[in-house]
C-alpha positions in Angstrom: 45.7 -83.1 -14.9 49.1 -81.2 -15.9 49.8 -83.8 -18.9 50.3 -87.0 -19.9 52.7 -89.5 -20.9 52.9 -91.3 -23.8 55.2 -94.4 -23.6 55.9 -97.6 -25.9 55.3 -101.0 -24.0 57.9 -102.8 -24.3 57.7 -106.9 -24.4 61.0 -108.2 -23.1 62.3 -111.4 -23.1 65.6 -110.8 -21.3 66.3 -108.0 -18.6 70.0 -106.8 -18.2 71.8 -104.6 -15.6 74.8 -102.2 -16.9 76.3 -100.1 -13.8 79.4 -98.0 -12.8 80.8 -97.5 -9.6 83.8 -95.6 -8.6 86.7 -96.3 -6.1 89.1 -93.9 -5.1 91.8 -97.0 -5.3 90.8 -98.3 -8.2 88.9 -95.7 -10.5 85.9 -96.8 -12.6 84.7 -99.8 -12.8 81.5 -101.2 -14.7 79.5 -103.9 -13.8 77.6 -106.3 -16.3 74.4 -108.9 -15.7 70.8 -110.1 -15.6 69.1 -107.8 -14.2 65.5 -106.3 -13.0 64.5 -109.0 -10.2 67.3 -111.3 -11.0 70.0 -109.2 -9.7 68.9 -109.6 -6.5 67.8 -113.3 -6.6 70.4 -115.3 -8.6 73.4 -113.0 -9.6 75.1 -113.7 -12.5 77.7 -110.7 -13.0 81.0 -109.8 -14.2 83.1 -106.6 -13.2 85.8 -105.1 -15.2 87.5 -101.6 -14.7 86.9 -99.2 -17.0 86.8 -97.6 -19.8 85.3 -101.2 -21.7 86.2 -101.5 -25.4 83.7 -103.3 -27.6 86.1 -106.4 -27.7 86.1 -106.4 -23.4 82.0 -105.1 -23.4 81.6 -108.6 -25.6 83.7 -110.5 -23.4 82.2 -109.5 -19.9 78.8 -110.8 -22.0 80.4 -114.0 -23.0 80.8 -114.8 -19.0 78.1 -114.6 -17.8 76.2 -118.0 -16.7 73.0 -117.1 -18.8 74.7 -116.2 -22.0 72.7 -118.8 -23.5 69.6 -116.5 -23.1 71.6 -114.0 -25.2 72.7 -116.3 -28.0 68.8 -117.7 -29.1 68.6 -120.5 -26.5 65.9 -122.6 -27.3 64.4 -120.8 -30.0 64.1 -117.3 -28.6 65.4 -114.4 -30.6 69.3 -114.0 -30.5 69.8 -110.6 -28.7 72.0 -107.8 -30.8 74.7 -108.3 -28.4 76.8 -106.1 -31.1 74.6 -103.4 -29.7 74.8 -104.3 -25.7 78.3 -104.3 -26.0 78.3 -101.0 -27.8 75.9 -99.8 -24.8 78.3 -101.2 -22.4 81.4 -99.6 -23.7 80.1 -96.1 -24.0 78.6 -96.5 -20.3 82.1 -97.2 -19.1 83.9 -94.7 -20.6 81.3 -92.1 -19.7 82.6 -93.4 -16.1 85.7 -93.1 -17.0 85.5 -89.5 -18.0 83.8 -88.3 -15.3 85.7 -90.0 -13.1 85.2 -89.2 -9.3 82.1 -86.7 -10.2 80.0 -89.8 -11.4 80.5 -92.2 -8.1 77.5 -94.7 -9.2 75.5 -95.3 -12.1 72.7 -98.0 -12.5 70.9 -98.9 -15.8 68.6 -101.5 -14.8 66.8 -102.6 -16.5 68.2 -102.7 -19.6 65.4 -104.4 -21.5 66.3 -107.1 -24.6 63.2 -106.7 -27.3 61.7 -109.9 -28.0 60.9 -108.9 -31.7 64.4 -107.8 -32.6 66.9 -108.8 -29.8 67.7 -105.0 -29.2 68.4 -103.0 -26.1 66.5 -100.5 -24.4 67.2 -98.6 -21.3 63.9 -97.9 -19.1 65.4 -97.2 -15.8 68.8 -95.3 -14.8 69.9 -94.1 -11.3 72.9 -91.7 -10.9 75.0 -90.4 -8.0 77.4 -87.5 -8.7 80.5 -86.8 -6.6 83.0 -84.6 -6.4 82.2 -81.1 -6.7 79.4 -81.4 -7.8 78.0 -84.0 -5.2 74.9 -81.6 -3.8 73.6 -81.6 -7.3 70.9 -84.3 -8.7 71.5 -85.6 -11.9 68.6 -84.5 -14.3 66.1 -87.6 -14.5 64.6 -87.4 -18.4 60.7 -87.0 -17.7 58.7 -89.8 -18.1 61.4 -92.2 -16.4 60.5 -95.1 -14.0 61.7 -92.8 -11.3 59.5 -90.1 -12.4 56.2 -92.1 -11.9 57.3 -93.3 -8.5 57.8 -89.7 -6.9 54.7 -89.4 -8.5 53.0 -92.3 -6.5 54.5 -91.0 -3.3 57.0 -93.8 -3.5 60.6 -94.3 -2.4 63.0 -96.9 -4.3 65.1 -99.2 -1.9 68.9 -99.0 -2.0 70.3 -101.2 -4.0 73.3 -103.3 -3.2 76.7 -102.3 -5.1 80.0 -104.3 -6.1 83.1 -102.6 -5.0 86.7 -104.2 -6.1 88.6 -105.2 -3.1 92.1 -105.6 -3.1 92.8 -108.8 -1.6 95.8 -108.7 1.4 98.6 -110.7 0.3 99.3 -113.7 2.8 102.0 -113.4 4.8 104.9 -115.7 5.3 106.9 -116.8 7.9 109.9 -119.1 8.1 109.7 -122.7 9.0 112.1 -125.2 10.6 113.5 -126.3 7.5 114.2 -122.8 6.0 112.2 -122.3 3.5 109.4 -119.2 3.6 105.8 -121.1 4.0 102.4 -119.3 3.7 100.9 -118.9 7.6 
């Protein structure tokens, strides 16, 4: 045995996703929802571009279908969405920054405490681009991904959001003059 690790265990009552992606077109954008299994099974996200001020982090929060689960639905303690957003924010302007050398950052999940409502990151997954695109982003020991390499395991791909522009539709002129979509 080289070590050990020594880790809290977390109870969560809510499970978040915070992500980045970036698009040559449009630049950074960051990505807000429920996450760990529920990304994948009922998604319930909101996309902004970034950099996120506290104000906009709030607000892509406020959107989201299960906000109630934030806000002490039925009983359950309120999350410290002051502190999400505040998460949030500094995620997308670390996109921002980095621009084109960060092309994809996943923090999921992003756990809520059930004792205090407050956030805590257990997973991350990063892809650098740019010059810098051969090099792996250092993965802090002890980390989710960590313990898989360890168990001989591989993590699937996850599925990303890109912003598409929509084409514009196109118009033609009909009998009676006037320009009408086709």
């Amino acid at each position: 045995l080289g070590g050990c690790l020594v880790a809290e265990m977390i109870s969560a009552q809510t499970e978040l996703i915070v992500g980045t992606l970036y698009d040559e077109q449009f630049g950074a954008a960051v990505l807000v929802g429920f996450g760990g299994v529920a990304v994948e099974l009922s998604p319930d996200t909101q996309l902004a571009l970034a950099p996120v001020d506290f104000a906009g982090a709030r607000s892509l929060l406020r959107r989201l279908r299960g906000w109630p689960l934030l806000d002490g639905y039925r009983g359950r303690v309120p999350a410290d969405v002051d502190e999400i957003a505040r998460v949030i924010s500094r995620i997308s302007w670390l996109a921002a920054d980095l621009g084109e050398d960060l092309l994809e950052l996943d923090v999921n999940p992003l756990l809520v405490r059930k004792q205090d409502g407050s956030p805590v990151a257990v997973d991350a997954r990063a892809t650098r681009g740019g010059q810098n695109a051969s090099e792996v982003m250092p993965v802090p020991p002890g980390s989710a991904h960590v313990r898989r390499a360890a168990r001989g395991r591989r993590r699937a791909p996850r599925p990303t959001s890109r912003p598409v522009p929509r084409p514009r539709p196109q118009r033609a002129p009909q009998d009676d003059g006037r320009a009408h979509p086709r």
